[in-house]
C-alpha positions as CSV (number, residue, x, y, z in Angstrom):
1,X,10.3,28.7,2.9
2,X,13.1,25.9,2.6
3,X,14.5,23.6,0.5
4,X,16.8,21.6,-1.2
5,X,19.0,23.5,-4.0
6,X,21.1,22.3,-6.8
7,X,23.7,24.7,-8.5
8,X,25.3,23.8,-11.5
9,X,28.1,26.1,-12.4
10,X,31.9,25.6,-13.9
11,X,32.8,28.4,-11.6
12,X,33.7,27.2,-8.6
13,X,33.4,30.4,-6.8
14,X,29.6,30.9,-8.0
15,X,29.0,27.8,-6.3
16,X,30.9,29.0,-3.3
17,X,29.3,32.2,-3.6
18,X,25.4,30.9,-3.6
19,X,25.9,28.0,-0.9
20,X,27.1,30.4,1.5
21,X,24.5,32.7,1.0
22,X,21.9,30.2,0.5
23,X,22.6,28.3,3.0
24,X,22.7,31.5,5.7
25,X,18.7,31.5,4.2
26,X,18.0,28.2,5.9
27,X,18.4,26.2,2.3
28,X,20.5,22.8,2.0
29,X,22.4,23.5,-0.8
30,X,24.3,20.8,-3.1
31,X,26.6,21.9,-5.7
32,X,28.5,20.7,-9.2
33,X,31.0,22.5,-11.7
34,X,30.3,19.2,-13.7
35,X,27.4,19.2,-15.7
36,X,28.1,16.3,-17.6
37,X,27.6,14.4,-13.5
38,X,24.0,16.1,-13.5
39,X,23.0,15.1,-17.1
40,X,24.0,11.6,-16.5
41,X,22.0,11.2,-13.3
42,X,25.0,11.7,-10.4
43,X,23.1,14.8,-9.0
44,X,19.3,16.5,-8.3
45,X,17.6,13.4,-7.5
46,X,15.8,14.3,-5.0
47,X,16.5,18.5,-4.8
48,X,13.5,21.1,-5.1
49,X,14.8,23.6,-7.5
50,X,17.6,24.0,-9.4
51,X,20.2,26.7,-10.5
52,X,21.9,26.4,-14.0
53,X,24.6,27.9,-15.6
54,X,23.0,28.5,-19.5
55,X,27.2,28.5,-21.0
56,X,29.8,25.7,-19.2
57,X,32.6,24.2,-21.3
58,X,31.7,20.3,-20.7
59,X,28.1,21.2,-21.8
60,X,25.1,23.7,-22.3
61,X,23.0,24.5,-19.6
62,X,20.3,23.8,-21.9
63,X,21.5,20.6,-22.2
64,X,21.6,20.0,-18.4
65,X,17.9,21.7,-18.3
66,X,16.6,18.8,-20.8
67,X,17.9,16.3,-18.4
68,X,16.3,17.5,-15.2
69,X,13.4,17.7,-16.7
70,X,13.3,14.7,-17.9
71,X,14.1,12.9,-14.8
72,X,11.8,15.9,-12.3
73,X,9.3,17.4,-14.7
74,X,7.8,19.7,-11.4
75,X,11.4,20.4,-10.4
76,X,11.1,24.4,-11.6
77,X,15.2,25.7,-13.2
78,X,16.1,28.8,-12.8
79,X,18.9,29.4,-15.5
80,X,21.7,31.9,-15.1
81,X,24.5,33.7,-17.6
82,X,26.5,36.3,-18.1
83,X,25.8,36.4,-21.8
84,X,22.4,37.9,-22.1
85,X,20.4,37.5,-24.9
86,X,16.5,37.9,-25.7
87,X,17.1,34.4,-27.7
88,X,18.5,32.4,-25.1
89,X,16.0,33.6,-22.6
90,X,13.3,32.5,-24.8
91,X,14.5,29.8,-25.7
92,X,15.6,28.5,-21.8
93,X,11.6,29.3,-20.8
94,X,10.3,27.3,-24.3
95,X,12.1,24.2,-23.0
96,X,10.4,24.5,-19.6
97,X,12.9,26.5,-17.3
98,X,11.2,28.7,-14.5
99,X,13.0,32.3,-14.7
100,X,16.3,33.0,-16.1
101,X,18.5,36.0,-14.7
102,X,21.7,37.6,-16.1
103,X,25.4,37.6,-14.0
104,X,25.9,39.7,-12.1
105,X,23.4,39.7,-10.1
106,X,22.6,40.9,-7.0
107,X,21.9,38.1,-3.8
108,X,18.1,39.4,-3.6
109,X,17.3,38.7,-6.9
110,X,18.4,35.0,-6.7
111,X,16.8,35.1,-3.3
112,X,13.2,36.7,-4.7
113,X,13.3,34.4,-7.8
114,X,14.2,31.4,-5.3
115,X,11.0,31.8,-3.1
116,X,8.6,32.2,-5.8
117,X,10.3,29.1,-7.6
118,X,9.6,27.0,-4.4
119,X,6.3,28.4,-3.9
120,X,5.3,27.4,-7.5
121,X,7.0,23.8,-7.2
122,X,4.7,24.0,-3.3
123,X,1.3,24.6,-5.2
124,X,2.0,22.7,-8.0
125,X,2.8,19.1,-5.0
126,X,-0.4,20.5,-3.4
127,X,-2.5,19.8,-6.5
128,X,-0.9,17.3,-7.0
129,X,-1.4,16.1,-3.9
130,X,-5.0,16.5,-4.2
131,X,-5.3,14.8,-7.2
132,X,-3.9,11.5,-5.9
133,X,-6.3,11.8,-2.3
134,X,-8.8,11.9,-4.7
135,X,-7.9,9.2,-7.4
136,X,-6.6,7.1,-4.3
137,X,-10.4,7.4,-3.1
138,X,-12.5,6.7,-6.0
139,X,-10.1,3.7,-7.0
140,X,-11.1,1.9,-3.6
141,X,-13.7,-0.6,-5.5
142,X,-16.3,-0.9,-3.0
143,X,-14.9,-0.9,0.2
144,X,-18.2,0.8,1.9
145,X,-19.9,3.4,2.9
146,X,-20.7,3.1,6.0
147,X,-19.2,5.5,9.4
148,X,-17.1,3.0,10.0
149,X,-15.6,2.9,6.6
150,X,-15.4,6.8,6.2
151,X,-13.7,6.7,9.6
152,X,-11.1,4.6,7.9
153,X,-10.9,7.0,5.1
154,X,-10.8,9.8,7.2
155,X,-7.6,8.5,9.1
156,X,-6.0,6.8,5.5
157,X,-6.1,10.2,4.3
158,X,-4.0,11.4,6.8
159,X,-1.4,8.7,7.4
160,X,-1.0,8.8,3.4
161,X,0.8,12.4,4.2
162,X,3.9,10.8,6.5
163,X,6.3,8.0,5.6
164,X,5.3,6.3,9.0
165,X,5.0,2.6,9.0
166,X,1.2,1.2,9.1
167,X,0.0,-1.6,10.6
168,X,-3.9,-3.1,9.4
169,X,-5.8,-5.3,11.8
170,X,-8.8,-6.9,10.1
171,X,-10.1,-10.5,9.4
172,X,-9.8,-11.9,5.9
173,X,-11.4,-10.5,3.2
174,X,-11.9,-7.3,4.4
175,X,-10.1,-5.4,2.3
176,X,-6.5,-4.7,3.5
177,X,-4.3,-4.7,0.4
178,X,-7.0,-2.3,-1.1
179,X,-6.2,0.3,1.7
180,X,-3.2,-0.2,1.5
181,X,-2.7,0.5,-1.8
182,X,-5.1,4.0,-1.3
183,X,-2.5,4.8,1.5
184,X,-0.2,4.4,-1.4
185,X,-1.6,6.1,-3.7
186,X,-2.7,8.9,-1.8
187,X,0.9,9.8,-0.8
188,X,4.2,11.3,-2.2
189,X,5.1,7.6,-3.2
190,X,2.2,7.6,-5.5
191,X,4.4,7.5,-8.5
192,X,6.9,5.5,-7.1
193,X,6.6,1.4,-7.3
194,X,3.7,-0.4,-4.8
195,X,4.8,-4.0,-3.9
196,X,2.4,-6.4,-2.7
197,X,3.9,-9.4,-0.8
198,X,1.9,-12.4,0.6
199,X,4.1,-13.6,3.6
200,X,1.6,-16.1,4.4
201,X,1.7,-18.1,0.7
202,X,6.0,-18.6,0.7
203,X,8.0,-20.9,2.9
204,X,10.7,-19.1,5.1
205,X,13.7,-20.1,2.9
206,X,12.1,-18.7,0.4
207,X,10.4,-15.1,1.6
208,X,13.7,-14.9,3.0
209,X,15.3,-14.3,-0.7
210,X,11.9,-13.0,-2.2
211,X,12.2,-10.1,0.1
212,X,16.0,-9.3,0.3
213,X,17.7,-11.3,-2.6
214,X,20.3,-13.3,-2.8
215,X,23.7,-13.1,-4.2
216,X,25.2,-15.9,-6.4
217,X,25.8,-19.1,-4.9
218,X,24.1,-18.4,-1.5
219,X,22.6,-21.5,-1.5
220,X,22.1,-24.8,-3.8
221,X,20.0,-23.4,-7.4
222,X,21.6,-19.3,-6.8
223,X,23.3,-19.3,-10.3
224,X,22.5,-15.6,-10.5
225,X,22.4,-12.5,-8.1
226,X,18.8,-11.8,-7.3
227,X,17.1,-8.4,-6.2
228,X,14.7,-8.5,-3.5
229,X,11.4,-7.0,-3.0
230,X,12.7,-4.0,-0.9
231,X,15.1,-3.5,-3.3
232,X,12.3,-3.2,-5.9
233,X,10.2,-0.9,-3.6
234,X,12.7,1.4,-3.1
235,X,11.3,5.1,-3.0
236,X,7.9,3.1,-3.3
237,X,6.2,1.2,-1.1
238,X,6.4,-2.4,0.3
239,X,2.8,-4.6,1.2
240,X,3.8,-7.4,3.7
241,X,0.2,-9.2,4.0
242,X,-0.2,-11.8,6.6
243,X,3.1,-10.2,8.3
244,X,2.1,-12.3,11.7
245,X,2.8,-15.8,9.4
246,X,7.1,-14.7,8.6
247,X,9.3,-17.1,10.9
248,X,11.4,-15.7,13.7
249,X,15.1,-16.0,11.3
250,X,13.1,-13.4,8.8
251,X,11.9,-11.5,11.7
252,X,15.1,-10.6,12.9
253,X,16.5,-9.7,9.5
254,X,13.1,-7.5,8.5
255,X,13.5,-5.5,12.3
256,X,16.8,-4.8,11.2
257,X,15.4,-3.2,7.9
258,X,12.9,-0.9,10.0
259,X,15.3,-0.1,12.2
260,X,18.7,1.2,10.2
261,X,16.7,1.3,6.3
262,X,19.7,-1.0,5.6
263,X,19.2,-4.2,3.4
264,X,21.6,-7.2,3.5
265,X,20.8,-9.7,0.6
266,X,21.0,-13.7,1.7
267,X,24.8,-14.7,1.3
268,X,25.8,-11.3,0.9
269,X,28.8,-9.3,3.2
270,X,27.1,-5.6,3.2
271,X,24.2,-3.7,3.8
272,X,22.8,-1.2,1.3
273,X,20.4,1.4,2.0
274,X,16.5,1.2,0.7
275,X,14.3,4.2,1.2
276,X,11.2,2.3,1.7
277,X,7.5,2.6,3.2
278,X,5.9,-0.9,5.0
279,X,2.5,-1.0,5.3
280,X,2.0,-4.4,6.4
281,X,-1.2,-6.2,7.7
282,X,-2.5,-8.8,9.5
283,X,-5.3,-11.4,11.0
284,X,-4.1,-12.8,13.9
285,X,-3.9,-10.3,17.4
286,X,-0.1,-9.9,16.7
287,X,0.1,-8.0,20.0
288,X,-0.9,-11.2,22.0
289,X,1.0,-13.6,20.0
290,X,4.2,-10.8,21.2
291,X,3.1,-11.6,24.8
292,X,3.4,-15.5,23.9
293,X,6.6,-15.0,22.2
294,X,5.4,-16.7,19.7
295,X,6.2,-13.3,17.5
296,X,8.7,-10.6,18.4
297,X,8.0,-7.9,20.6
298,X,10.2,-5.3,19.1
299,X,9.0,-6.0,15.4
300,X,6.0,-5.7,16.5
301,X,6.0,-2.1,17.5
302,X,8.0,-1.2,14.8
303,X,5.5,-2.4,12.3
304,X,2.7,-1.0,14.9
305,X,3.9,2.5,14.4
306,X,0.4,3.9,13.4
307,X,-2.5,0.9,13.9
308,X,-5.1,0.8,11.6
309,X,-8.2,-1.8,11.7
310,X,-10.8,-2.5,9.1
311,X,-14.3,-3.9,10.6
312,X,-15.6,-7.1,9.3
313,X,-18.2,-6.4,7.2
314,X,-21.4,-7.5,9.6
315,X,-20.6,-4.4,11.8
316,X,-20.5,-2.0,9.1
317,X,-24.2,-0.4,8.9
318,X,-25.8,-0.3,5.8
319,X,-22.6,-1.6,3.6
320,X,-24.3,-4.6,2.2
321,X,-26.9,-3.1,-0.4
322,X,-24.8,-0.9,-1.8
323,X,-21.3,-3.3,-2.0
324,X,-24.1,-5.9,-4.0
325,X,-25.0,-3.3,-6.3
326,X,-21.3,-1.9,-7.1
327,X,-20.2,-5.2,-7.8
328,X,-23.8,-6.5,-9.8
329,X,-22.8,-3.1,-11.8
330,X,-19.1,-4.2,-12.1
331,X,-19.6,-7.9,-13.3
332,X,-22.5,-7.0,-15.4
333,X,-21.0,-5.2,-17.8
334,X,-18.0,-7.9,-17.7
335,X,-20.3,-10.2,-18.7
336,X,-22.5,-8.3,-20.9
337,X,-25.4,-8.5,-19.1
338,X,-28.5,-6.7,-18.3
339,X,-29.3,-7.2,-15.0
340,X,-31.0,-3.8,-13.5
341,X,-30.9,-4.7,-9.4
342,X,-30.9,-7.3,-6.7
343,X,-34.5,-8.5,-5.8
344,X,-36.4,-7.8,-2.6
345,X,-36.2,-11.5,-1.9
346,X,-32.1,-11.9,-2.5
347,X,-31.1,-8.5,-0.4
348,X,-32.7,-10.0,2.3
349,X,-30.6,-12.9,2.2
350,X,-27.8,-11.0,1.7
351,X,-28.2,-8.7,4.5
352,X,-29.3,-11.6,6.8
353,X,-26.2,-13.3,6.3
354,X,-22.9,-13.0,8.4
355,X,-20.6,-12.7,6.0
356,X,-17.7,-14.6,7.9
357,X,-15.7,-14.4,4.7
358,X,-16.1,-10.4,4.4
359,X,-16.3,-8.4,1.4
360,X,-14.6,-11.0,-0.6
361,X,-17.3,-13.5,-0.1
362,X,-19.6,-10.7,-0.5
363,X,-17.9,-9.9,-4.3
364,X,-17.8,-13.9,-4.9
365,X,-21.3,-14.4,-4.0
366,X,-22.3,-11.2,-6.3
367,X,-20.1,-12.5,-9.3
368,X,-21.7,-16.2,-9.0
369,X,-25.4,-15.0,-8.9
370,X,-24.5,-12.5,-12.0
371,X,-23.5,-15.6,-14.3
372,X,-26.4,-18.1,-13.1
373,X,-29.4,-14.8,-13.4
374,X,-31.4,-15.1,-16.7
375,X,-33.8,-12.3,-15.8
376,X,-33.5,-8.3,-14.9
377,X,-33.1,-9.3,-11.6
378,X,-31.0,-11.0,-8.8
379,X,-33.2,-13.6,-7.3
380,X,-32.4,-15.8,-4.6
381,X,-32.2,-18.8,-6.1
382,X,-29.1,-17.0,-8.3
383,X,-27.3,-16.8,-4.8
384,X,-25.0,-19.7,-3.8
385,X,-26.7,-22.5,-1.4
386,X,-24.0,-21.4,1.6
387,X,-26.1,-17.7,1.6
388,X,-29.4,-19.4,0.9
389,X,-29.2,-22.4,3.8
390,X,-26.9,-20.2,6.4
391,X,-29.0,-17.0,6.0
392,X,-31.4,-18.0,8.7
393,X,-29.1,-19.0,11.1
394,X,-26.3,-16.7,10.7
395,X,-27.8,-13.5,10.4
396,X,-30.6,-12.6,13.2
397,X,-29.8,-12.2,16.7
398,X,-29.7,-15.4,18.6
399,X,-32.9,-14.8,20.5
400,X,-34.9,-14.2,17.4
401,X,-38.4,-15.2,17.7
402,X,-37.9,-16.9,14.4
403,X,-35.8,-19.2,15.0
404,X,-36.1,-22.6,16.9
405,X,-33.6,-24.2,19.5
406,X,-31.8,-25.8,16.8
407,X,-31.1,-23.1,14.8
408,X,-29.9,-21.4,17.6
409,X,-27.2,-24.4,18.3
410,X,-25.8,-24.5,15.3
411,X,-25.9,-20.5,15.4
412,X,-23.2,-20.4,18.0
413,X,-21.7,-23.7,17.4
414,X,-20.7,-22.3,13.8
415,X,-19.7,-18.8,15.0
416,X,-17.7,-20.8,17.3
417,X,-16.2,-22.4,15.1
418,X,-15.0,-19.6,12.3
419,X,-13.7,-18.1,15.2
420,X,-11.4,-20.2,16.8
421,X,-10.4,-21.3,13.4
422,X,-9.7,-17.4,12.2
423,X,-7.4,-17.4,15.9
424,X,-5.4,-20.7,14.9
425,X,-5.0,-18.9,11.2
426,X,-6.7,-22.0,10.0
427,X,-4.8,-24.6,11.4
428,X,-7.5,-27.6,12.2
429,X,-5.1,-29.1,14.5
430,X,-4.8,-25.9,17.0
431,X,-8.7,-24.9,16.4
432,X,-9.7,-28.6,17.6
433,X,-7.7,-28.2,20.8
434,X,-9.2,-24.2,21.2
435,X,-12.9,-26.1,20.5
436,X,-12.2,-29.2,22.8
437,X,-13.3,-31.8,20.2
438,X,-11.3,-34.1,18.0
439,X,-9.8,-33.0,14.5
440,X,-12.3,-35.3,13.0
441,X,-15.0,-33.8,14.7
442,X,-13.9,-30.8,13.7
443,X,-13.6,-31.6,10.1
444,X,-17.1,-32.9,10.2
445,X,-18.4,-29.5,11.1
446,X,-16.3,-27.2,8.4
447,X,-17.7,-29.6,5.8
448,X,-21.3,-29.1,7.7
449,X,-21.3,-25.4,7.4
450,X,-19.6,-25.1,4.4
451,X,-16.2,-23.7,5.8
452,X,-13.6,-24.5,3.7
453,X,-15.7,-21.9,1.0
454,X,-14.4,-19.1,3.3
455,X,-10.7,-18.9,2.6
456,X,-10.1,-19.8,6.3
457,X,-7.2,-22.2,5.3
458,X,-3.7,-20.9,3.8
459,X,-2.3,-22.9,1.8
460,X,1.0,-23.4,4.4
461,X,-1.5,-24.0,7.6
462,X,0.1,-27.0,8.8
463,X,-2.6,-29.4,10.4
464,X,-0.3,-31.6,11.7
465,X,0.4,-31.9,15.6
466,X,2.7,-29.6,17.3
């Protein structure tokens, strides 16, 4: 077993001695005579164990054993001295150091004492480890149960091990920032800070400074330096939702952050280094928009590094029932209400329907009928009219004996529609030329079906001809 070691010893020829030998064992080894560099923060960071001199002029090794532990609380110390007493041992082991042995010693102590230290600190980030898989799962508020979604889990669980970059495919609603955030959280970064970005909701000027900062007077209102979202991610994890809406000038600059881990703020001379995870996600078929050229080919497969792709909601068996229920339990309670189940009449609603706006509809449609119910039950009259009227038609299969030519129509007229509209990222203009009709044709039908309920349209989607 390997790892990284930090000696701290005012000898220089300890630390000479240990990094040669150490180092012959496979282990990286960094090394200080200055204590007073470790206690202030300069050193250990980011090392597995550590080696401590208990006497130094500059400071006590107990003192430089506080401060590690403070900053790495798993990071086990092993401290070392040539004055051996029963005290000092006892009291290096109350303040949390791992072993303590007495100079001289021989290699194959330090060596023995070593292994069992990293094999400790190894468990202890297993359970750890564990812990967070766990937490990660049962903090994913109703995301389903269904194969498809433990499939999802299933392959989360192991993508949360690496530091690869993730990219989510899924419509909206469906749940993205939630997975990504149990990616997150399931991972080494769990501790570390989680920053959710919404490319989609900021003009390029200004995701451009939102995401790398700015330094002062970069441009007309920059009285002040400003830190950017990688910068505020660093060892954590950055979100970049609706990644397929940034503008080619960010594009470039956010390949270039993927590709060297190198930041360069807006008006600034030099790149700085950010240690940071992207998980970013998406609604639009990035890969076809890379053909077009429409969205670069390169970024693409950087951010493509490990796909993911969460199902809409209709084609996840069985999910329905039980998201209505976890979220009848969850805004229940929030409003102090008794309300026991959803009833036979409303789940069949629910189920029937298509759900264009996923699991967020789903949640929005459960919270609504909570607050109107006045009995035990969810009835369907509690349910808003969009679920009530578009039931029929949007949720059996086209050739339904139930349902009459007209039904049908409007059926695949409206599917149509959500469609094309979901492709053009909700841009009326672009959908209306997909469709064939006019904009005000379309407009007629979004306010027919009840559309605009569905968060098809960003608030940037520019409607305007191209």
């Amino acid at each position: 077993m390997t790892g990284k070691v930090l000696v701290v010893d005012d000898e220089p020829s300890m630390c000479e001695f240990l990094s040669i030998a150490l180092s012959r064992d496979g282990y990286d080894v960094e090394t200080t005579t200055d204590p007073l560099a470790v206690i202030d923060g300069g050193f250990g960071g980011r090392s597995d164990v550590a080696i401590v001199d208990m006497r130094m002029p500059t400071a006590d090794g107990a003192d430089v054993l506080r401060a590690i532990k403070q900053r790495e609380p798993e990071m086990p110390v092993i401290m070392i001295t040539a004055y051996a007493s029963v005290e000092s041992a006892v009291d290096a082991m109350r303040m949390g150091a791992y072993d303590y042995i007495t100079k001289p010693f021989q290699v194959e102590e330090m060596r023995a004492v070593l292994r069992k230290a990293l094999e400790h600190k190894k468990l202890g980030d297993e359970n750890k480890q564990l812990h967070r898989m766990l937490s990660a799962r049962r903090s994913l508020p109703a995301m389903g149960r269904s194969p498809q979604m433990r499939a999802v889990y299933d392959k989360a669980a192991k993508i949360a091990q690496t530091n690869s970059t993730v990219l989510i495919f899924g419509e909206s609603g469906t749940g993205k920032e939630l997975l990504a955030r149990a990616i997150h959280y399931g991972s080494l970064r769990a501790e570390r800070p989680f920053v959710a970005v919404d490319c989609g909701a900021l003009p390029e000027t200004l995701l451009e400074s939102e995401l790398f900062g700015h330094v002062r007077g970069a441009f007309t209102g920059a009285v002040a330096e400003k830190e950017g979202l990688f910068d505020a991610a660093d060892t954590g994890t950055i979100f970049l939702d609706e990644v397929g809406e940034i503008g080619q000038a960010v594009q470039v600059k956010l390949l270039r952050v993927l590709q060297e881990r190198e930041v360069k703020p807006v008006g600034g001379t030099a790149n700085h280094p950010v240690d940071v995870r992207v998980i970013a996600a998406t609604n639009r078929d990035l890969e076809a928009a890379a053909t077009a050229g429409t969205f670069r080919e390169d970024l693409f497969y950087r951010l493509a590094v490990i796909p993911m792709s969460l199902p809409p909601l209709r084609d996840r068996d069985g999910d329905v029932p039980i998201l209505a229920r976890e979220f009848l339990r969850e805004y229940a309670e929030a409003n102090g209400k008794h309300i026991e189940d959803v009833a036979e009449d409303a789940m069949h609603l629910l189920c029937s329907y298509r759900w264009p706006g996923n699991v967020r509809e789903l949640e929005n449609a459960i919270e609504q009928a909570v607050v109107l119910a006045s009995g035990t039950h969810i009835t369907s009259e509690d349910l808003p009219s969009r679920v009530r009227s578009l039931a029929a038609r949007g949720g059996p299969v086209p050739d339904d004996d139930e349902m009459n030519l007209k039904d049908k129509v409007e059926y695949y007229e409206r599917e149509l529609i959500v469609r094309e509209l979901r492709r053009s990222g909700g841009n009326r203009y672009r959908a209306a030329k997909l469709l064939g009709v006019s904009r005000q044709n379309l407009q007629y039908k979004i306010k027919k079906y009840n559309l605009a309920e569905l968060g098809l349209f960003p608030a940037k989607a520019d409607d305007g001809d191209e």
